[in-house]
C-alpha positions in Angstrom: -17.3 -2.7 2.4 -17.1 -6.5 1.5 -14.9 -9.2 -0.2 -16.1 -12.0 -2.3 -14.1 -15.1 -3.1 -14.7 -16.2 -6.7 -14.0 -19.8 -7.5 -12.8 -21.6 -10.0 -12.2 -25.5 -10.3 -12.8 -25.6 -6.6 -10.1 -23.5 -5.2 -10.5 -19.5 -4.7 -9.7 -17.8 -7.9 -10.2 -13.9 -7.3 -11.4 -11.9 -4.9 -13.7 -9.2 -5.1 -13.5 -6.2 -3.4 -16.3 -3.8 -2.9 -16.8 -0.6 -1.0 -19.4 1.2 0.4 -19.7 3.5 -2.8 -19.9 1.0 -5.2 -16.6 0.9 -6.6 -15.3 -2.6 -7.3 -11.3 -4.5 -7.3 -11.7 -7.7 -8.4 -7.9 -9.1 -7.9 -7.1 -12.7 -9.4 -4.6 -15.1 -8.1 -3.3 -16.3 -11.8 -0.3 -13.4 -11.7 -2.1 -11.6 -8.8 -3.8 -9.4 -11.2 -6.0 -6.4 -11.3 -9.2 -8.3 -13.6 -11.9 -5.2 -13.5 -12.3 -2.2 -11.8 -15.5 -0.9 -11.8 -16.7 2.4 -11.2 -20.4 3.9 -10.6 -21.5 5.8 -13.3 -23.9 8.5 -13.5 -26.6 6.5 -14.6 -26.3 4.1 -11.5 -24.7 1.3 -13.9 -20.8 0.0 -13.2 -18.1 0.7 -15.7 -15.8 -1.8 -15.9 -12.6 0.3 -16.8 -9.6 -1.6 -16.1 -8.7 -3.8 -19.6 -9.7 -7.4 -18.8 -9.9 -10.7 -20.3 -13.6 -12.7 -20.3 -11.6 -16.1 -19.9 -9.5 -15.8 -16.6 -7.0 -18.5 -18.3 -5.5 -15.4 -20.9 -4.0 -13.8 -17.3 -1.4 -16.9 -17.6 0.4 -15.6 -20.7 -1.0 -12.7 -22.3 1.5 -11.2 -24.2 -0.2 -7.7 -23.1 0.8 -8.8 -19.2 -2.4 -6.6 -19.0 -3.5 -6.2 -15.0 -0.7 -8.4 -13.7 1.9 -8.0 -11.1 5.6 -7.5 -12.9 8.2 -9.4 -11.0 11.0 -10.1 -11.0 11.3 -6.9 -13.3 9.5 -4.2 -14.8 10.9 -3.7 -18.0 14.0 -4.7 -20.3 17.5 -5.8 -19.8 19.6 -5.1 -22.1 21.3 -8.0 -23.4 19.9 -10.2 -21.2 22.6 -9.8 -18.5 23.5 -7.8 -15.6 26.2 -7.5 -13.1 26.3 -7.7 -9.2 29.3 -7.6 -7.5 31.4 -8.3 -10.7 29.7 -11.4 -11.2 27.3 -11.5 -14.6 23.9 -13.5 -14.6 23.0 -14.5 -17.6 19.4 -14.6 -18.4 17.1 -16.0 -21.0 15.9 -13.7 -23.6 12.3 -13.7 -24.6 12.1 -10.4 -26.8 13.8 -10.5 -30.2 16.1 -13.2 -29.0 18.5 -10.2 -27.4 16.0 -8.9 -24.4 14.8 -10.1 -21.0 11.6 -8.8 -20.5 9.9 -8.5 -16.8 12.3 -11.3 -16.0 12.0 -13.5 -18.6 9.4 -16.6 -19.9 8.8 -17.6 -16.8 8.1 -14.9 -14.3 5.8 -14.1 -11.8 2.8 -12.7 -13.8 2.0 -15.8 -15.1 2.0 -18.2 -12.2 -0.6 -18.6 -9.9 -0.3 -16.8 -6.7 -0.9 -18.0 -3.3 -3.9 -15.6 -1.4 -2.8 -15.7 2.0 -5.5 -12.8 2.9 -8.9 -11.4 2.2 -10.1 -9.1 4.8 -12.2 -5.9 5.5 -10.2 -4.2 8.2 -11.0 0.1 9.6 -13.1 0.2 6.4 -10.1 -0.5 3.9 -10.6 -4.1 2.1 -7.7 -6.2 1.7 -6.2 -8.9 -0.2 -2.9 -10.4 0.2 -1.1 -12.6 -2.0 2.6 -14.4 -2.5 4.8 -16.1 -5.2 8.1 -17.8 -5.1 10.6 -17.8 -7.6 13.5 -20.1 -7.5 16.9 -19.7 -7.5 18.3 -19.5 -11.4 15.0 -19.5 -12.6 15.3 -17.9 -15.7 19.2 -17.0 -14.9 18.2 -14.6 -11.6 20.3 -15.3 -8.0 18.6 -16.3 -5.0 15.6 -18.2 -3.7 12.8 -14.9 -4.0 9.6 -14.2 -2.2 7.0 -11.5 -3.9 4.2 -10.1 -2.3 1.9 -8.3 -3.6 -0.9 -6.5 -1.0 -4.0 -4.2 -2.8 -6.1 -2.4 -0.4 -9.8 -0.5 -1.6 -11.0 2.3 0.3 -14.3 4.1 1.3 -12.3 7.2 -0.8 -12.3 5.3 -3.8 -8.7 4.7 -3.5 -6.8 1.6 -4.8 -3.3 1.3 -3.5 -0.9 -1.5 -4.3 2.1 -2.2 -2.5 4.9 -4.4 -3.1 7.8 -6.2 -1.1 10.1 -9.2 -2.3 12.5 -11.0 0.3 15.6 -12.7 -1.6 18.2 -15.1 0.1 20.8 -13.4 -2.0 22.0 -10.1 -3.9 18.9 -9.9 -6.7 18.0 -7.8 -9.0 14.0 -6.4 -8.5 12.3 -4.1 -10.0 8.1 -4.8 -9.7 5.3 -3.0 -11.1 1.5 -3.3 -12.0 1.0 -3.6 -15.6 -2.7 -2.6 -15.5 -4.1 -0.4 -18.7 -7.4 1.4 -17.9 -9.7 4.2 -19.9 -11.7 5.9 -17.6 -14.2 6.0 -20.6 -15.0 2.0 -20.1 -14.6 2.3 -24.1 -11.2 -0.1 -24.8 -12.8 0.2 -28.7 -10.8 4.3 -28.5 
C-alpha cells in the first residue's frame, strides 16, 4: 500500500494511490477528481477503466465534468432558483440559458483543490482534499467549505465521502461524476 505525489509546475498535482493488489486511484487536485483507476488484468497488465483525459488541464472545464467532484450540486435546478425560508436565490444559468447545472459556471469541479492529506493508515490509503466557495458565488447563500476524502483498500474498494460546512442555510447536494467501463474499452 503506497501514495505517490505527482507534480506539476512545481506544486503536488495528484496523488496516486496503490494497494497491495495492484489496483490503482490516482485522485487530482484540479476539481479533486478521480483521473484513472486501474485494475489488474488477467494478463498481469493494468486497465485503466475510469474515463480520463491525457492533458490534466481538460479536468478544469470539461463539459463531461468526467471524474470530478459535483459541488455545490449534483444536477439541475429548475429555473435557476430555489427557495429557503421564503427567501429566493437566484442563480446563474449555464444550460440553455434556463438551468443551473452542478451549481453553475463556476463551481467546485473546476477549481483547484487544496490536498490537506495523503496517507497510508491500517492498510487503507488516503487522500484528503478541500475547496471554498464564497458567499453569492454564482447566486448560492453562505461562505461554504467542501471536502472531499477517497480512501483505497487492500479489498479493492474505493470509497468516497463527502462533507460541506456552510455559515448559512445552503443548498448541497454533491456527487462524483466519474464514468468507468469495466472493459478499459471507452471506443464501446
Amino acid at each position: 500500500m503506497q501514495i505517490t505525489k505527482i507534480e506539476r509546475d512545481g506544486k503536488t498535482a495528484a496523488c496516486r494511490l496503490e494497494n497491495d493488489r495492484g489496483m490503482v486511484v490516482q485522485i487530482g487536485t484540479m476539481g479533486a477528481a478521480i483521473e484513472r483507476v486501474e485494475l489488474p488484468s488477467a494478463d498481469g497488465n493494468r486497465v485503466n477503466v475510469c474515463l480520463n483525459f491525457e492533458d490534466p488541464a481538460i479536468y478544469g472545464g470539461n463539459g463531461l465534468f468526467a471524474g470530478a467532484s459535483v459541488a455545490p450540486v449534483a444536477g439541475r435546478i429548475a429555473g435557476s432558483r430555489f427557495a429557503i425560508e421564503n427567501k429566493i436565490y437566484p442563480l446563474t444559468p449555464n444550460e440553455k440559458g434556463v438551468t443551473c447545472l452542478h451549481g453553475g459556471q463556476v463551481n467546485a469541479s473546476f477549481m483547484e483543490w487544496t490536498l490537506l492529506q495523503a496517507n497510508v493508515q491500517n492498510d487503507v490509503a488516503k487522500v484528503g482534499l478541500s475547496v471554498v466557495l464564497p458567499e453569492d458565488l454564482e447566486g448560492f447563500p453562505g461562505n461554504r467549505i467542501f471536502c472531499a476524502t477517497y480512501r483505497l483498500d487492500n479489498e479493492n474498494r474505493l470509497t468516497v465521502d463527502y462533507k460541506a460546512v456552510s455559515d448559512r442555510d445552503t443548498y448541497v447536494d454533491m456527487t462524483n461524476h466519474a464514468y468507468f467501463n469495466f472493459t478499459g474499452d471507452f471506443g464501446r
